[in-house]
N, C-alpha and C positions, 0 to 999 in steps of 0.2 A: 180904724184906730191904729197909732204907731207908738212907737216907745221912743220919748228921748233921753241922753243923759246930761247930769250936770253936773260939775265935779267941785270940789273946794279939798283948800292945803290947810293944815293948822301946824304950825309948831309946837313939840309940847319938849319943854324948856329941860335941862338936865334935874334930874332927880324929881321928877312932876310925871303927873298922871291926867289922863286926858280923857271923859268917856264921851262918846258916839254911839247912837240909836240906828241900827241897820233894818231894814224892809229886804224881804226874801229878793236878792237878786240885785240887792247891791254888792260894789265891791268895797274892800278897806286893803290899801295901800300903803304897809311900814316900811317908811326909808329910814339908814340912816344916813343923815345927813353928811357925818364929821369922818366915818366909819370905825370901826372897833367898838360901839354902841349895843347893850343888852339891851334888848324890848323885853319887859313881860306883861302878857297879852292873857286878859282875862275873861269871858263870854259868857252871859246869861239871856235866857229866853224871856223874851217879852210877857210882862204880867206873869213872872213866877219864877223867882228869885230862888227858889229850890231848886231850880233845873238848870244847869250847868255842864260848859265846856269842862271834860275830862279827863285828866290825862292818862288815868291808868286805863277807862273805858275806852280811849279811843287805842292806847297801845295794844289792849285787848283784840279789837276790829282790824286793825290795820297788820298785827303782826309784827310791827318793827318798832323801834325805837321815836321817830317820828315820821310823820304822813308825807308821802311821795304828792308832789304835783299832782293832782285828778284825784288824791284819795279826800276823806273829811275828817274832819274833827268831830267825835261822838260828845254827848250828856252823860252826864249819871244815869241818867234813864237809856240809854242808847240811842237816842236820837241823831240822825247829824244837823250839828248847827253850823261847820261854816265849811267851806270847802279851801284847800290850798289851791289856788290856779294859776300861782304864778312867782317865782324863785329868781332873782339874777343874783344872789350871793352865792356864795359860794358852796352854800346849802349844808355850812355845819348848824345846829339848832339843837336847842334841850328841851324834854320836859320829864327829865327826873328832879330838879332840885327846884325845893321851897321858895317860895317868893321870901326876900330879906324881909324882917320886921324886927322889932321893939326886942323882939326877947335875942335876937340875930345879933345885934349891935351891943347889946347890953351884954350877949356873954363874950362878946370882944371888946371889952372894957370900955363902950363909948352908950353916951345918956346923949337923948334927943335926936339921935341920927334920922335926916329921912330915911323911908323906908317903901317899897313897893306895896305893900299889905297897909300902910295909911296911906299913898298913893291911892289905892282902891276904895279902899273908903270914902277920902275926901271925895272921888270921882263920880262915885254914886250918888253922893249926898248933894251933890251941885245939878243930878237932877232928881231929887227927892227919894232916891234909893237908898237901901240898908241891906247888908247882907250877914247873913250871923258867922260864917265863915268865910277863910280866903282859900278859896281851891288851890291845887296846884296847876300853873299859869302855864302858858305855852313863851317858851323862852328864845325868842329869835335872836338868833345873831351868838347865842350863849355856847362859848367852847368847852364842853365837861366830857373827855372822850373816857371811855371805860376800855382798863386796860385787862389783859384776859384772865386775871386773876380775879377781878370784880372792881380795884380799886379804881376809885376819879380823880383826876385831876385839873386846878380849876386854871384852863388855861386862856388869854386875851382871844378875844372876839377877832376874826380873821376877816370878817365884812369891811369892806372898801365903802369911800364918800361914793352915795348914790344906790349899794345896793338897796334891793325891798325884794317883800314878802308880799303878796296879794293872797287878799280872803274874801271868799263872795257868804253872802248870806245865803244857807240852804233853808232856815225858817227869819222871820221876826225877832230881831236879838238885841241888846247892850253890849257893846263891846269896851271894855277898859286896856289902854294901851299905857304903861310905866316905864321910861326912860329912867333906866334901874341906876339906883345913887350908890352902889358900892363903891368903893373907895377903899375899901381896908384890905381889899385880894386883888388880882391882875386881869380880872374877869370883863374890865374895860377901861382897861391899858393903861395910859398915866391918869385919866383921868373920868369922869362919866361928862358926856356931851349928851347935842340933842336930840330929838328920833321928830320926822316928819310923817301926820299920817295925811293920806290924800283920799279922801272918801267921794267917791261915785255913784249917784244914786237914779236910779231906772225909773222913768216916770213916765205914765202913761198919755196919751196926746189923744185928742179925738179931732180926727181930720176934718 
């Protein structure tokens, strides 16, 4: 028996959400395309939508602020679900701050904004998923340096056309990628563009 792989690209379009079914041992590949582009990246366990990527459980595991190369991304439960293997950005990333939504937009005086938290929704729901909450997302490409008094500042995405992020599945997962639509801060520069994911998937061959 050998394993082979097989790859495909999707574009998921500015301010849209895109989700992908991973098998232990695939990878998932976030480019952006334009560069200066937020991804927020959302991760649940197959057949159990209570368990989830997390960000304060993995800050917890990891000891830093976000996961070096080799280290994983935990659950609520502490599991790891996906592993970082692979960074050409420039390796600034957040996951202290909330996915944009409804109430996000609405107390910056704008009705009907897209939004990363209905982004995840809609993505779920295209394949029959519901989640009763939106975790806090793992935020690639997202510049919020903390300065040593505690404050953040929300400054443009430093990733160039091309960089990516590679995630391998360490179990069976959903992954939600959002090509974040803000617009009203500087968080992706004049304007939100689009983020390519490129998913690889291991399959087994019998010789």
């Amino acid at each position: 028996m050998e394993l082979t792989n097989t790859t495909s690209r999707t574009t998921v379009p500015a301010g849209s959400g895109q989700a992908v079914t991973l098998r232990q041992g695939d990878r998932l590949r976030v480019i952006d395309a334009e560069g200066g582009q937020v991804g927020d990246v959302f991760a649940y366990t197959t057949g159990d939508m209570a368990e989830y990527l997390s960000a304060s459980h993995t800050r917890t595991t990891t000891g830093r602020l976000f996961p070096q190369v080799g280290e994983n991304f935990v659950t609520n439960r502490r599991r790891p679900i996906l592993a970082l293997v692979d960074d050409t950005s420039p390796g600034i990333h957040d996951m202290l701050i909330a996915a944009c939504d409804t109430e996000r937009y609405r107390a910056l005086g704008v009705a009907g904004h897209p939004s990363c938290a209905v982004n995840l929704r809609d993505a779920l729901g295209q394949l029959g998923l519901s989640a009763v909450d939106v975790p806090q997302p793992v935020n690639v490409f997202m510049n919020i340096p903390v300065a040593d008094g505690g404050a953040l500042s929300w400054l443009p995405a430093v990733s160039r056309p091309g960089d990516a992020v590679v995630f391998e599945a360490v179990m069976d997962c959903v992954v939600v990628v959002s090509a974040c639509p803000m617009d009203l801060n500087g968080i992706n520069g004049h304007r939100p563009t689009p983020l390519v994911i490129e998913l690889t998937r291991v399959q087994e061959k019998i010789a």
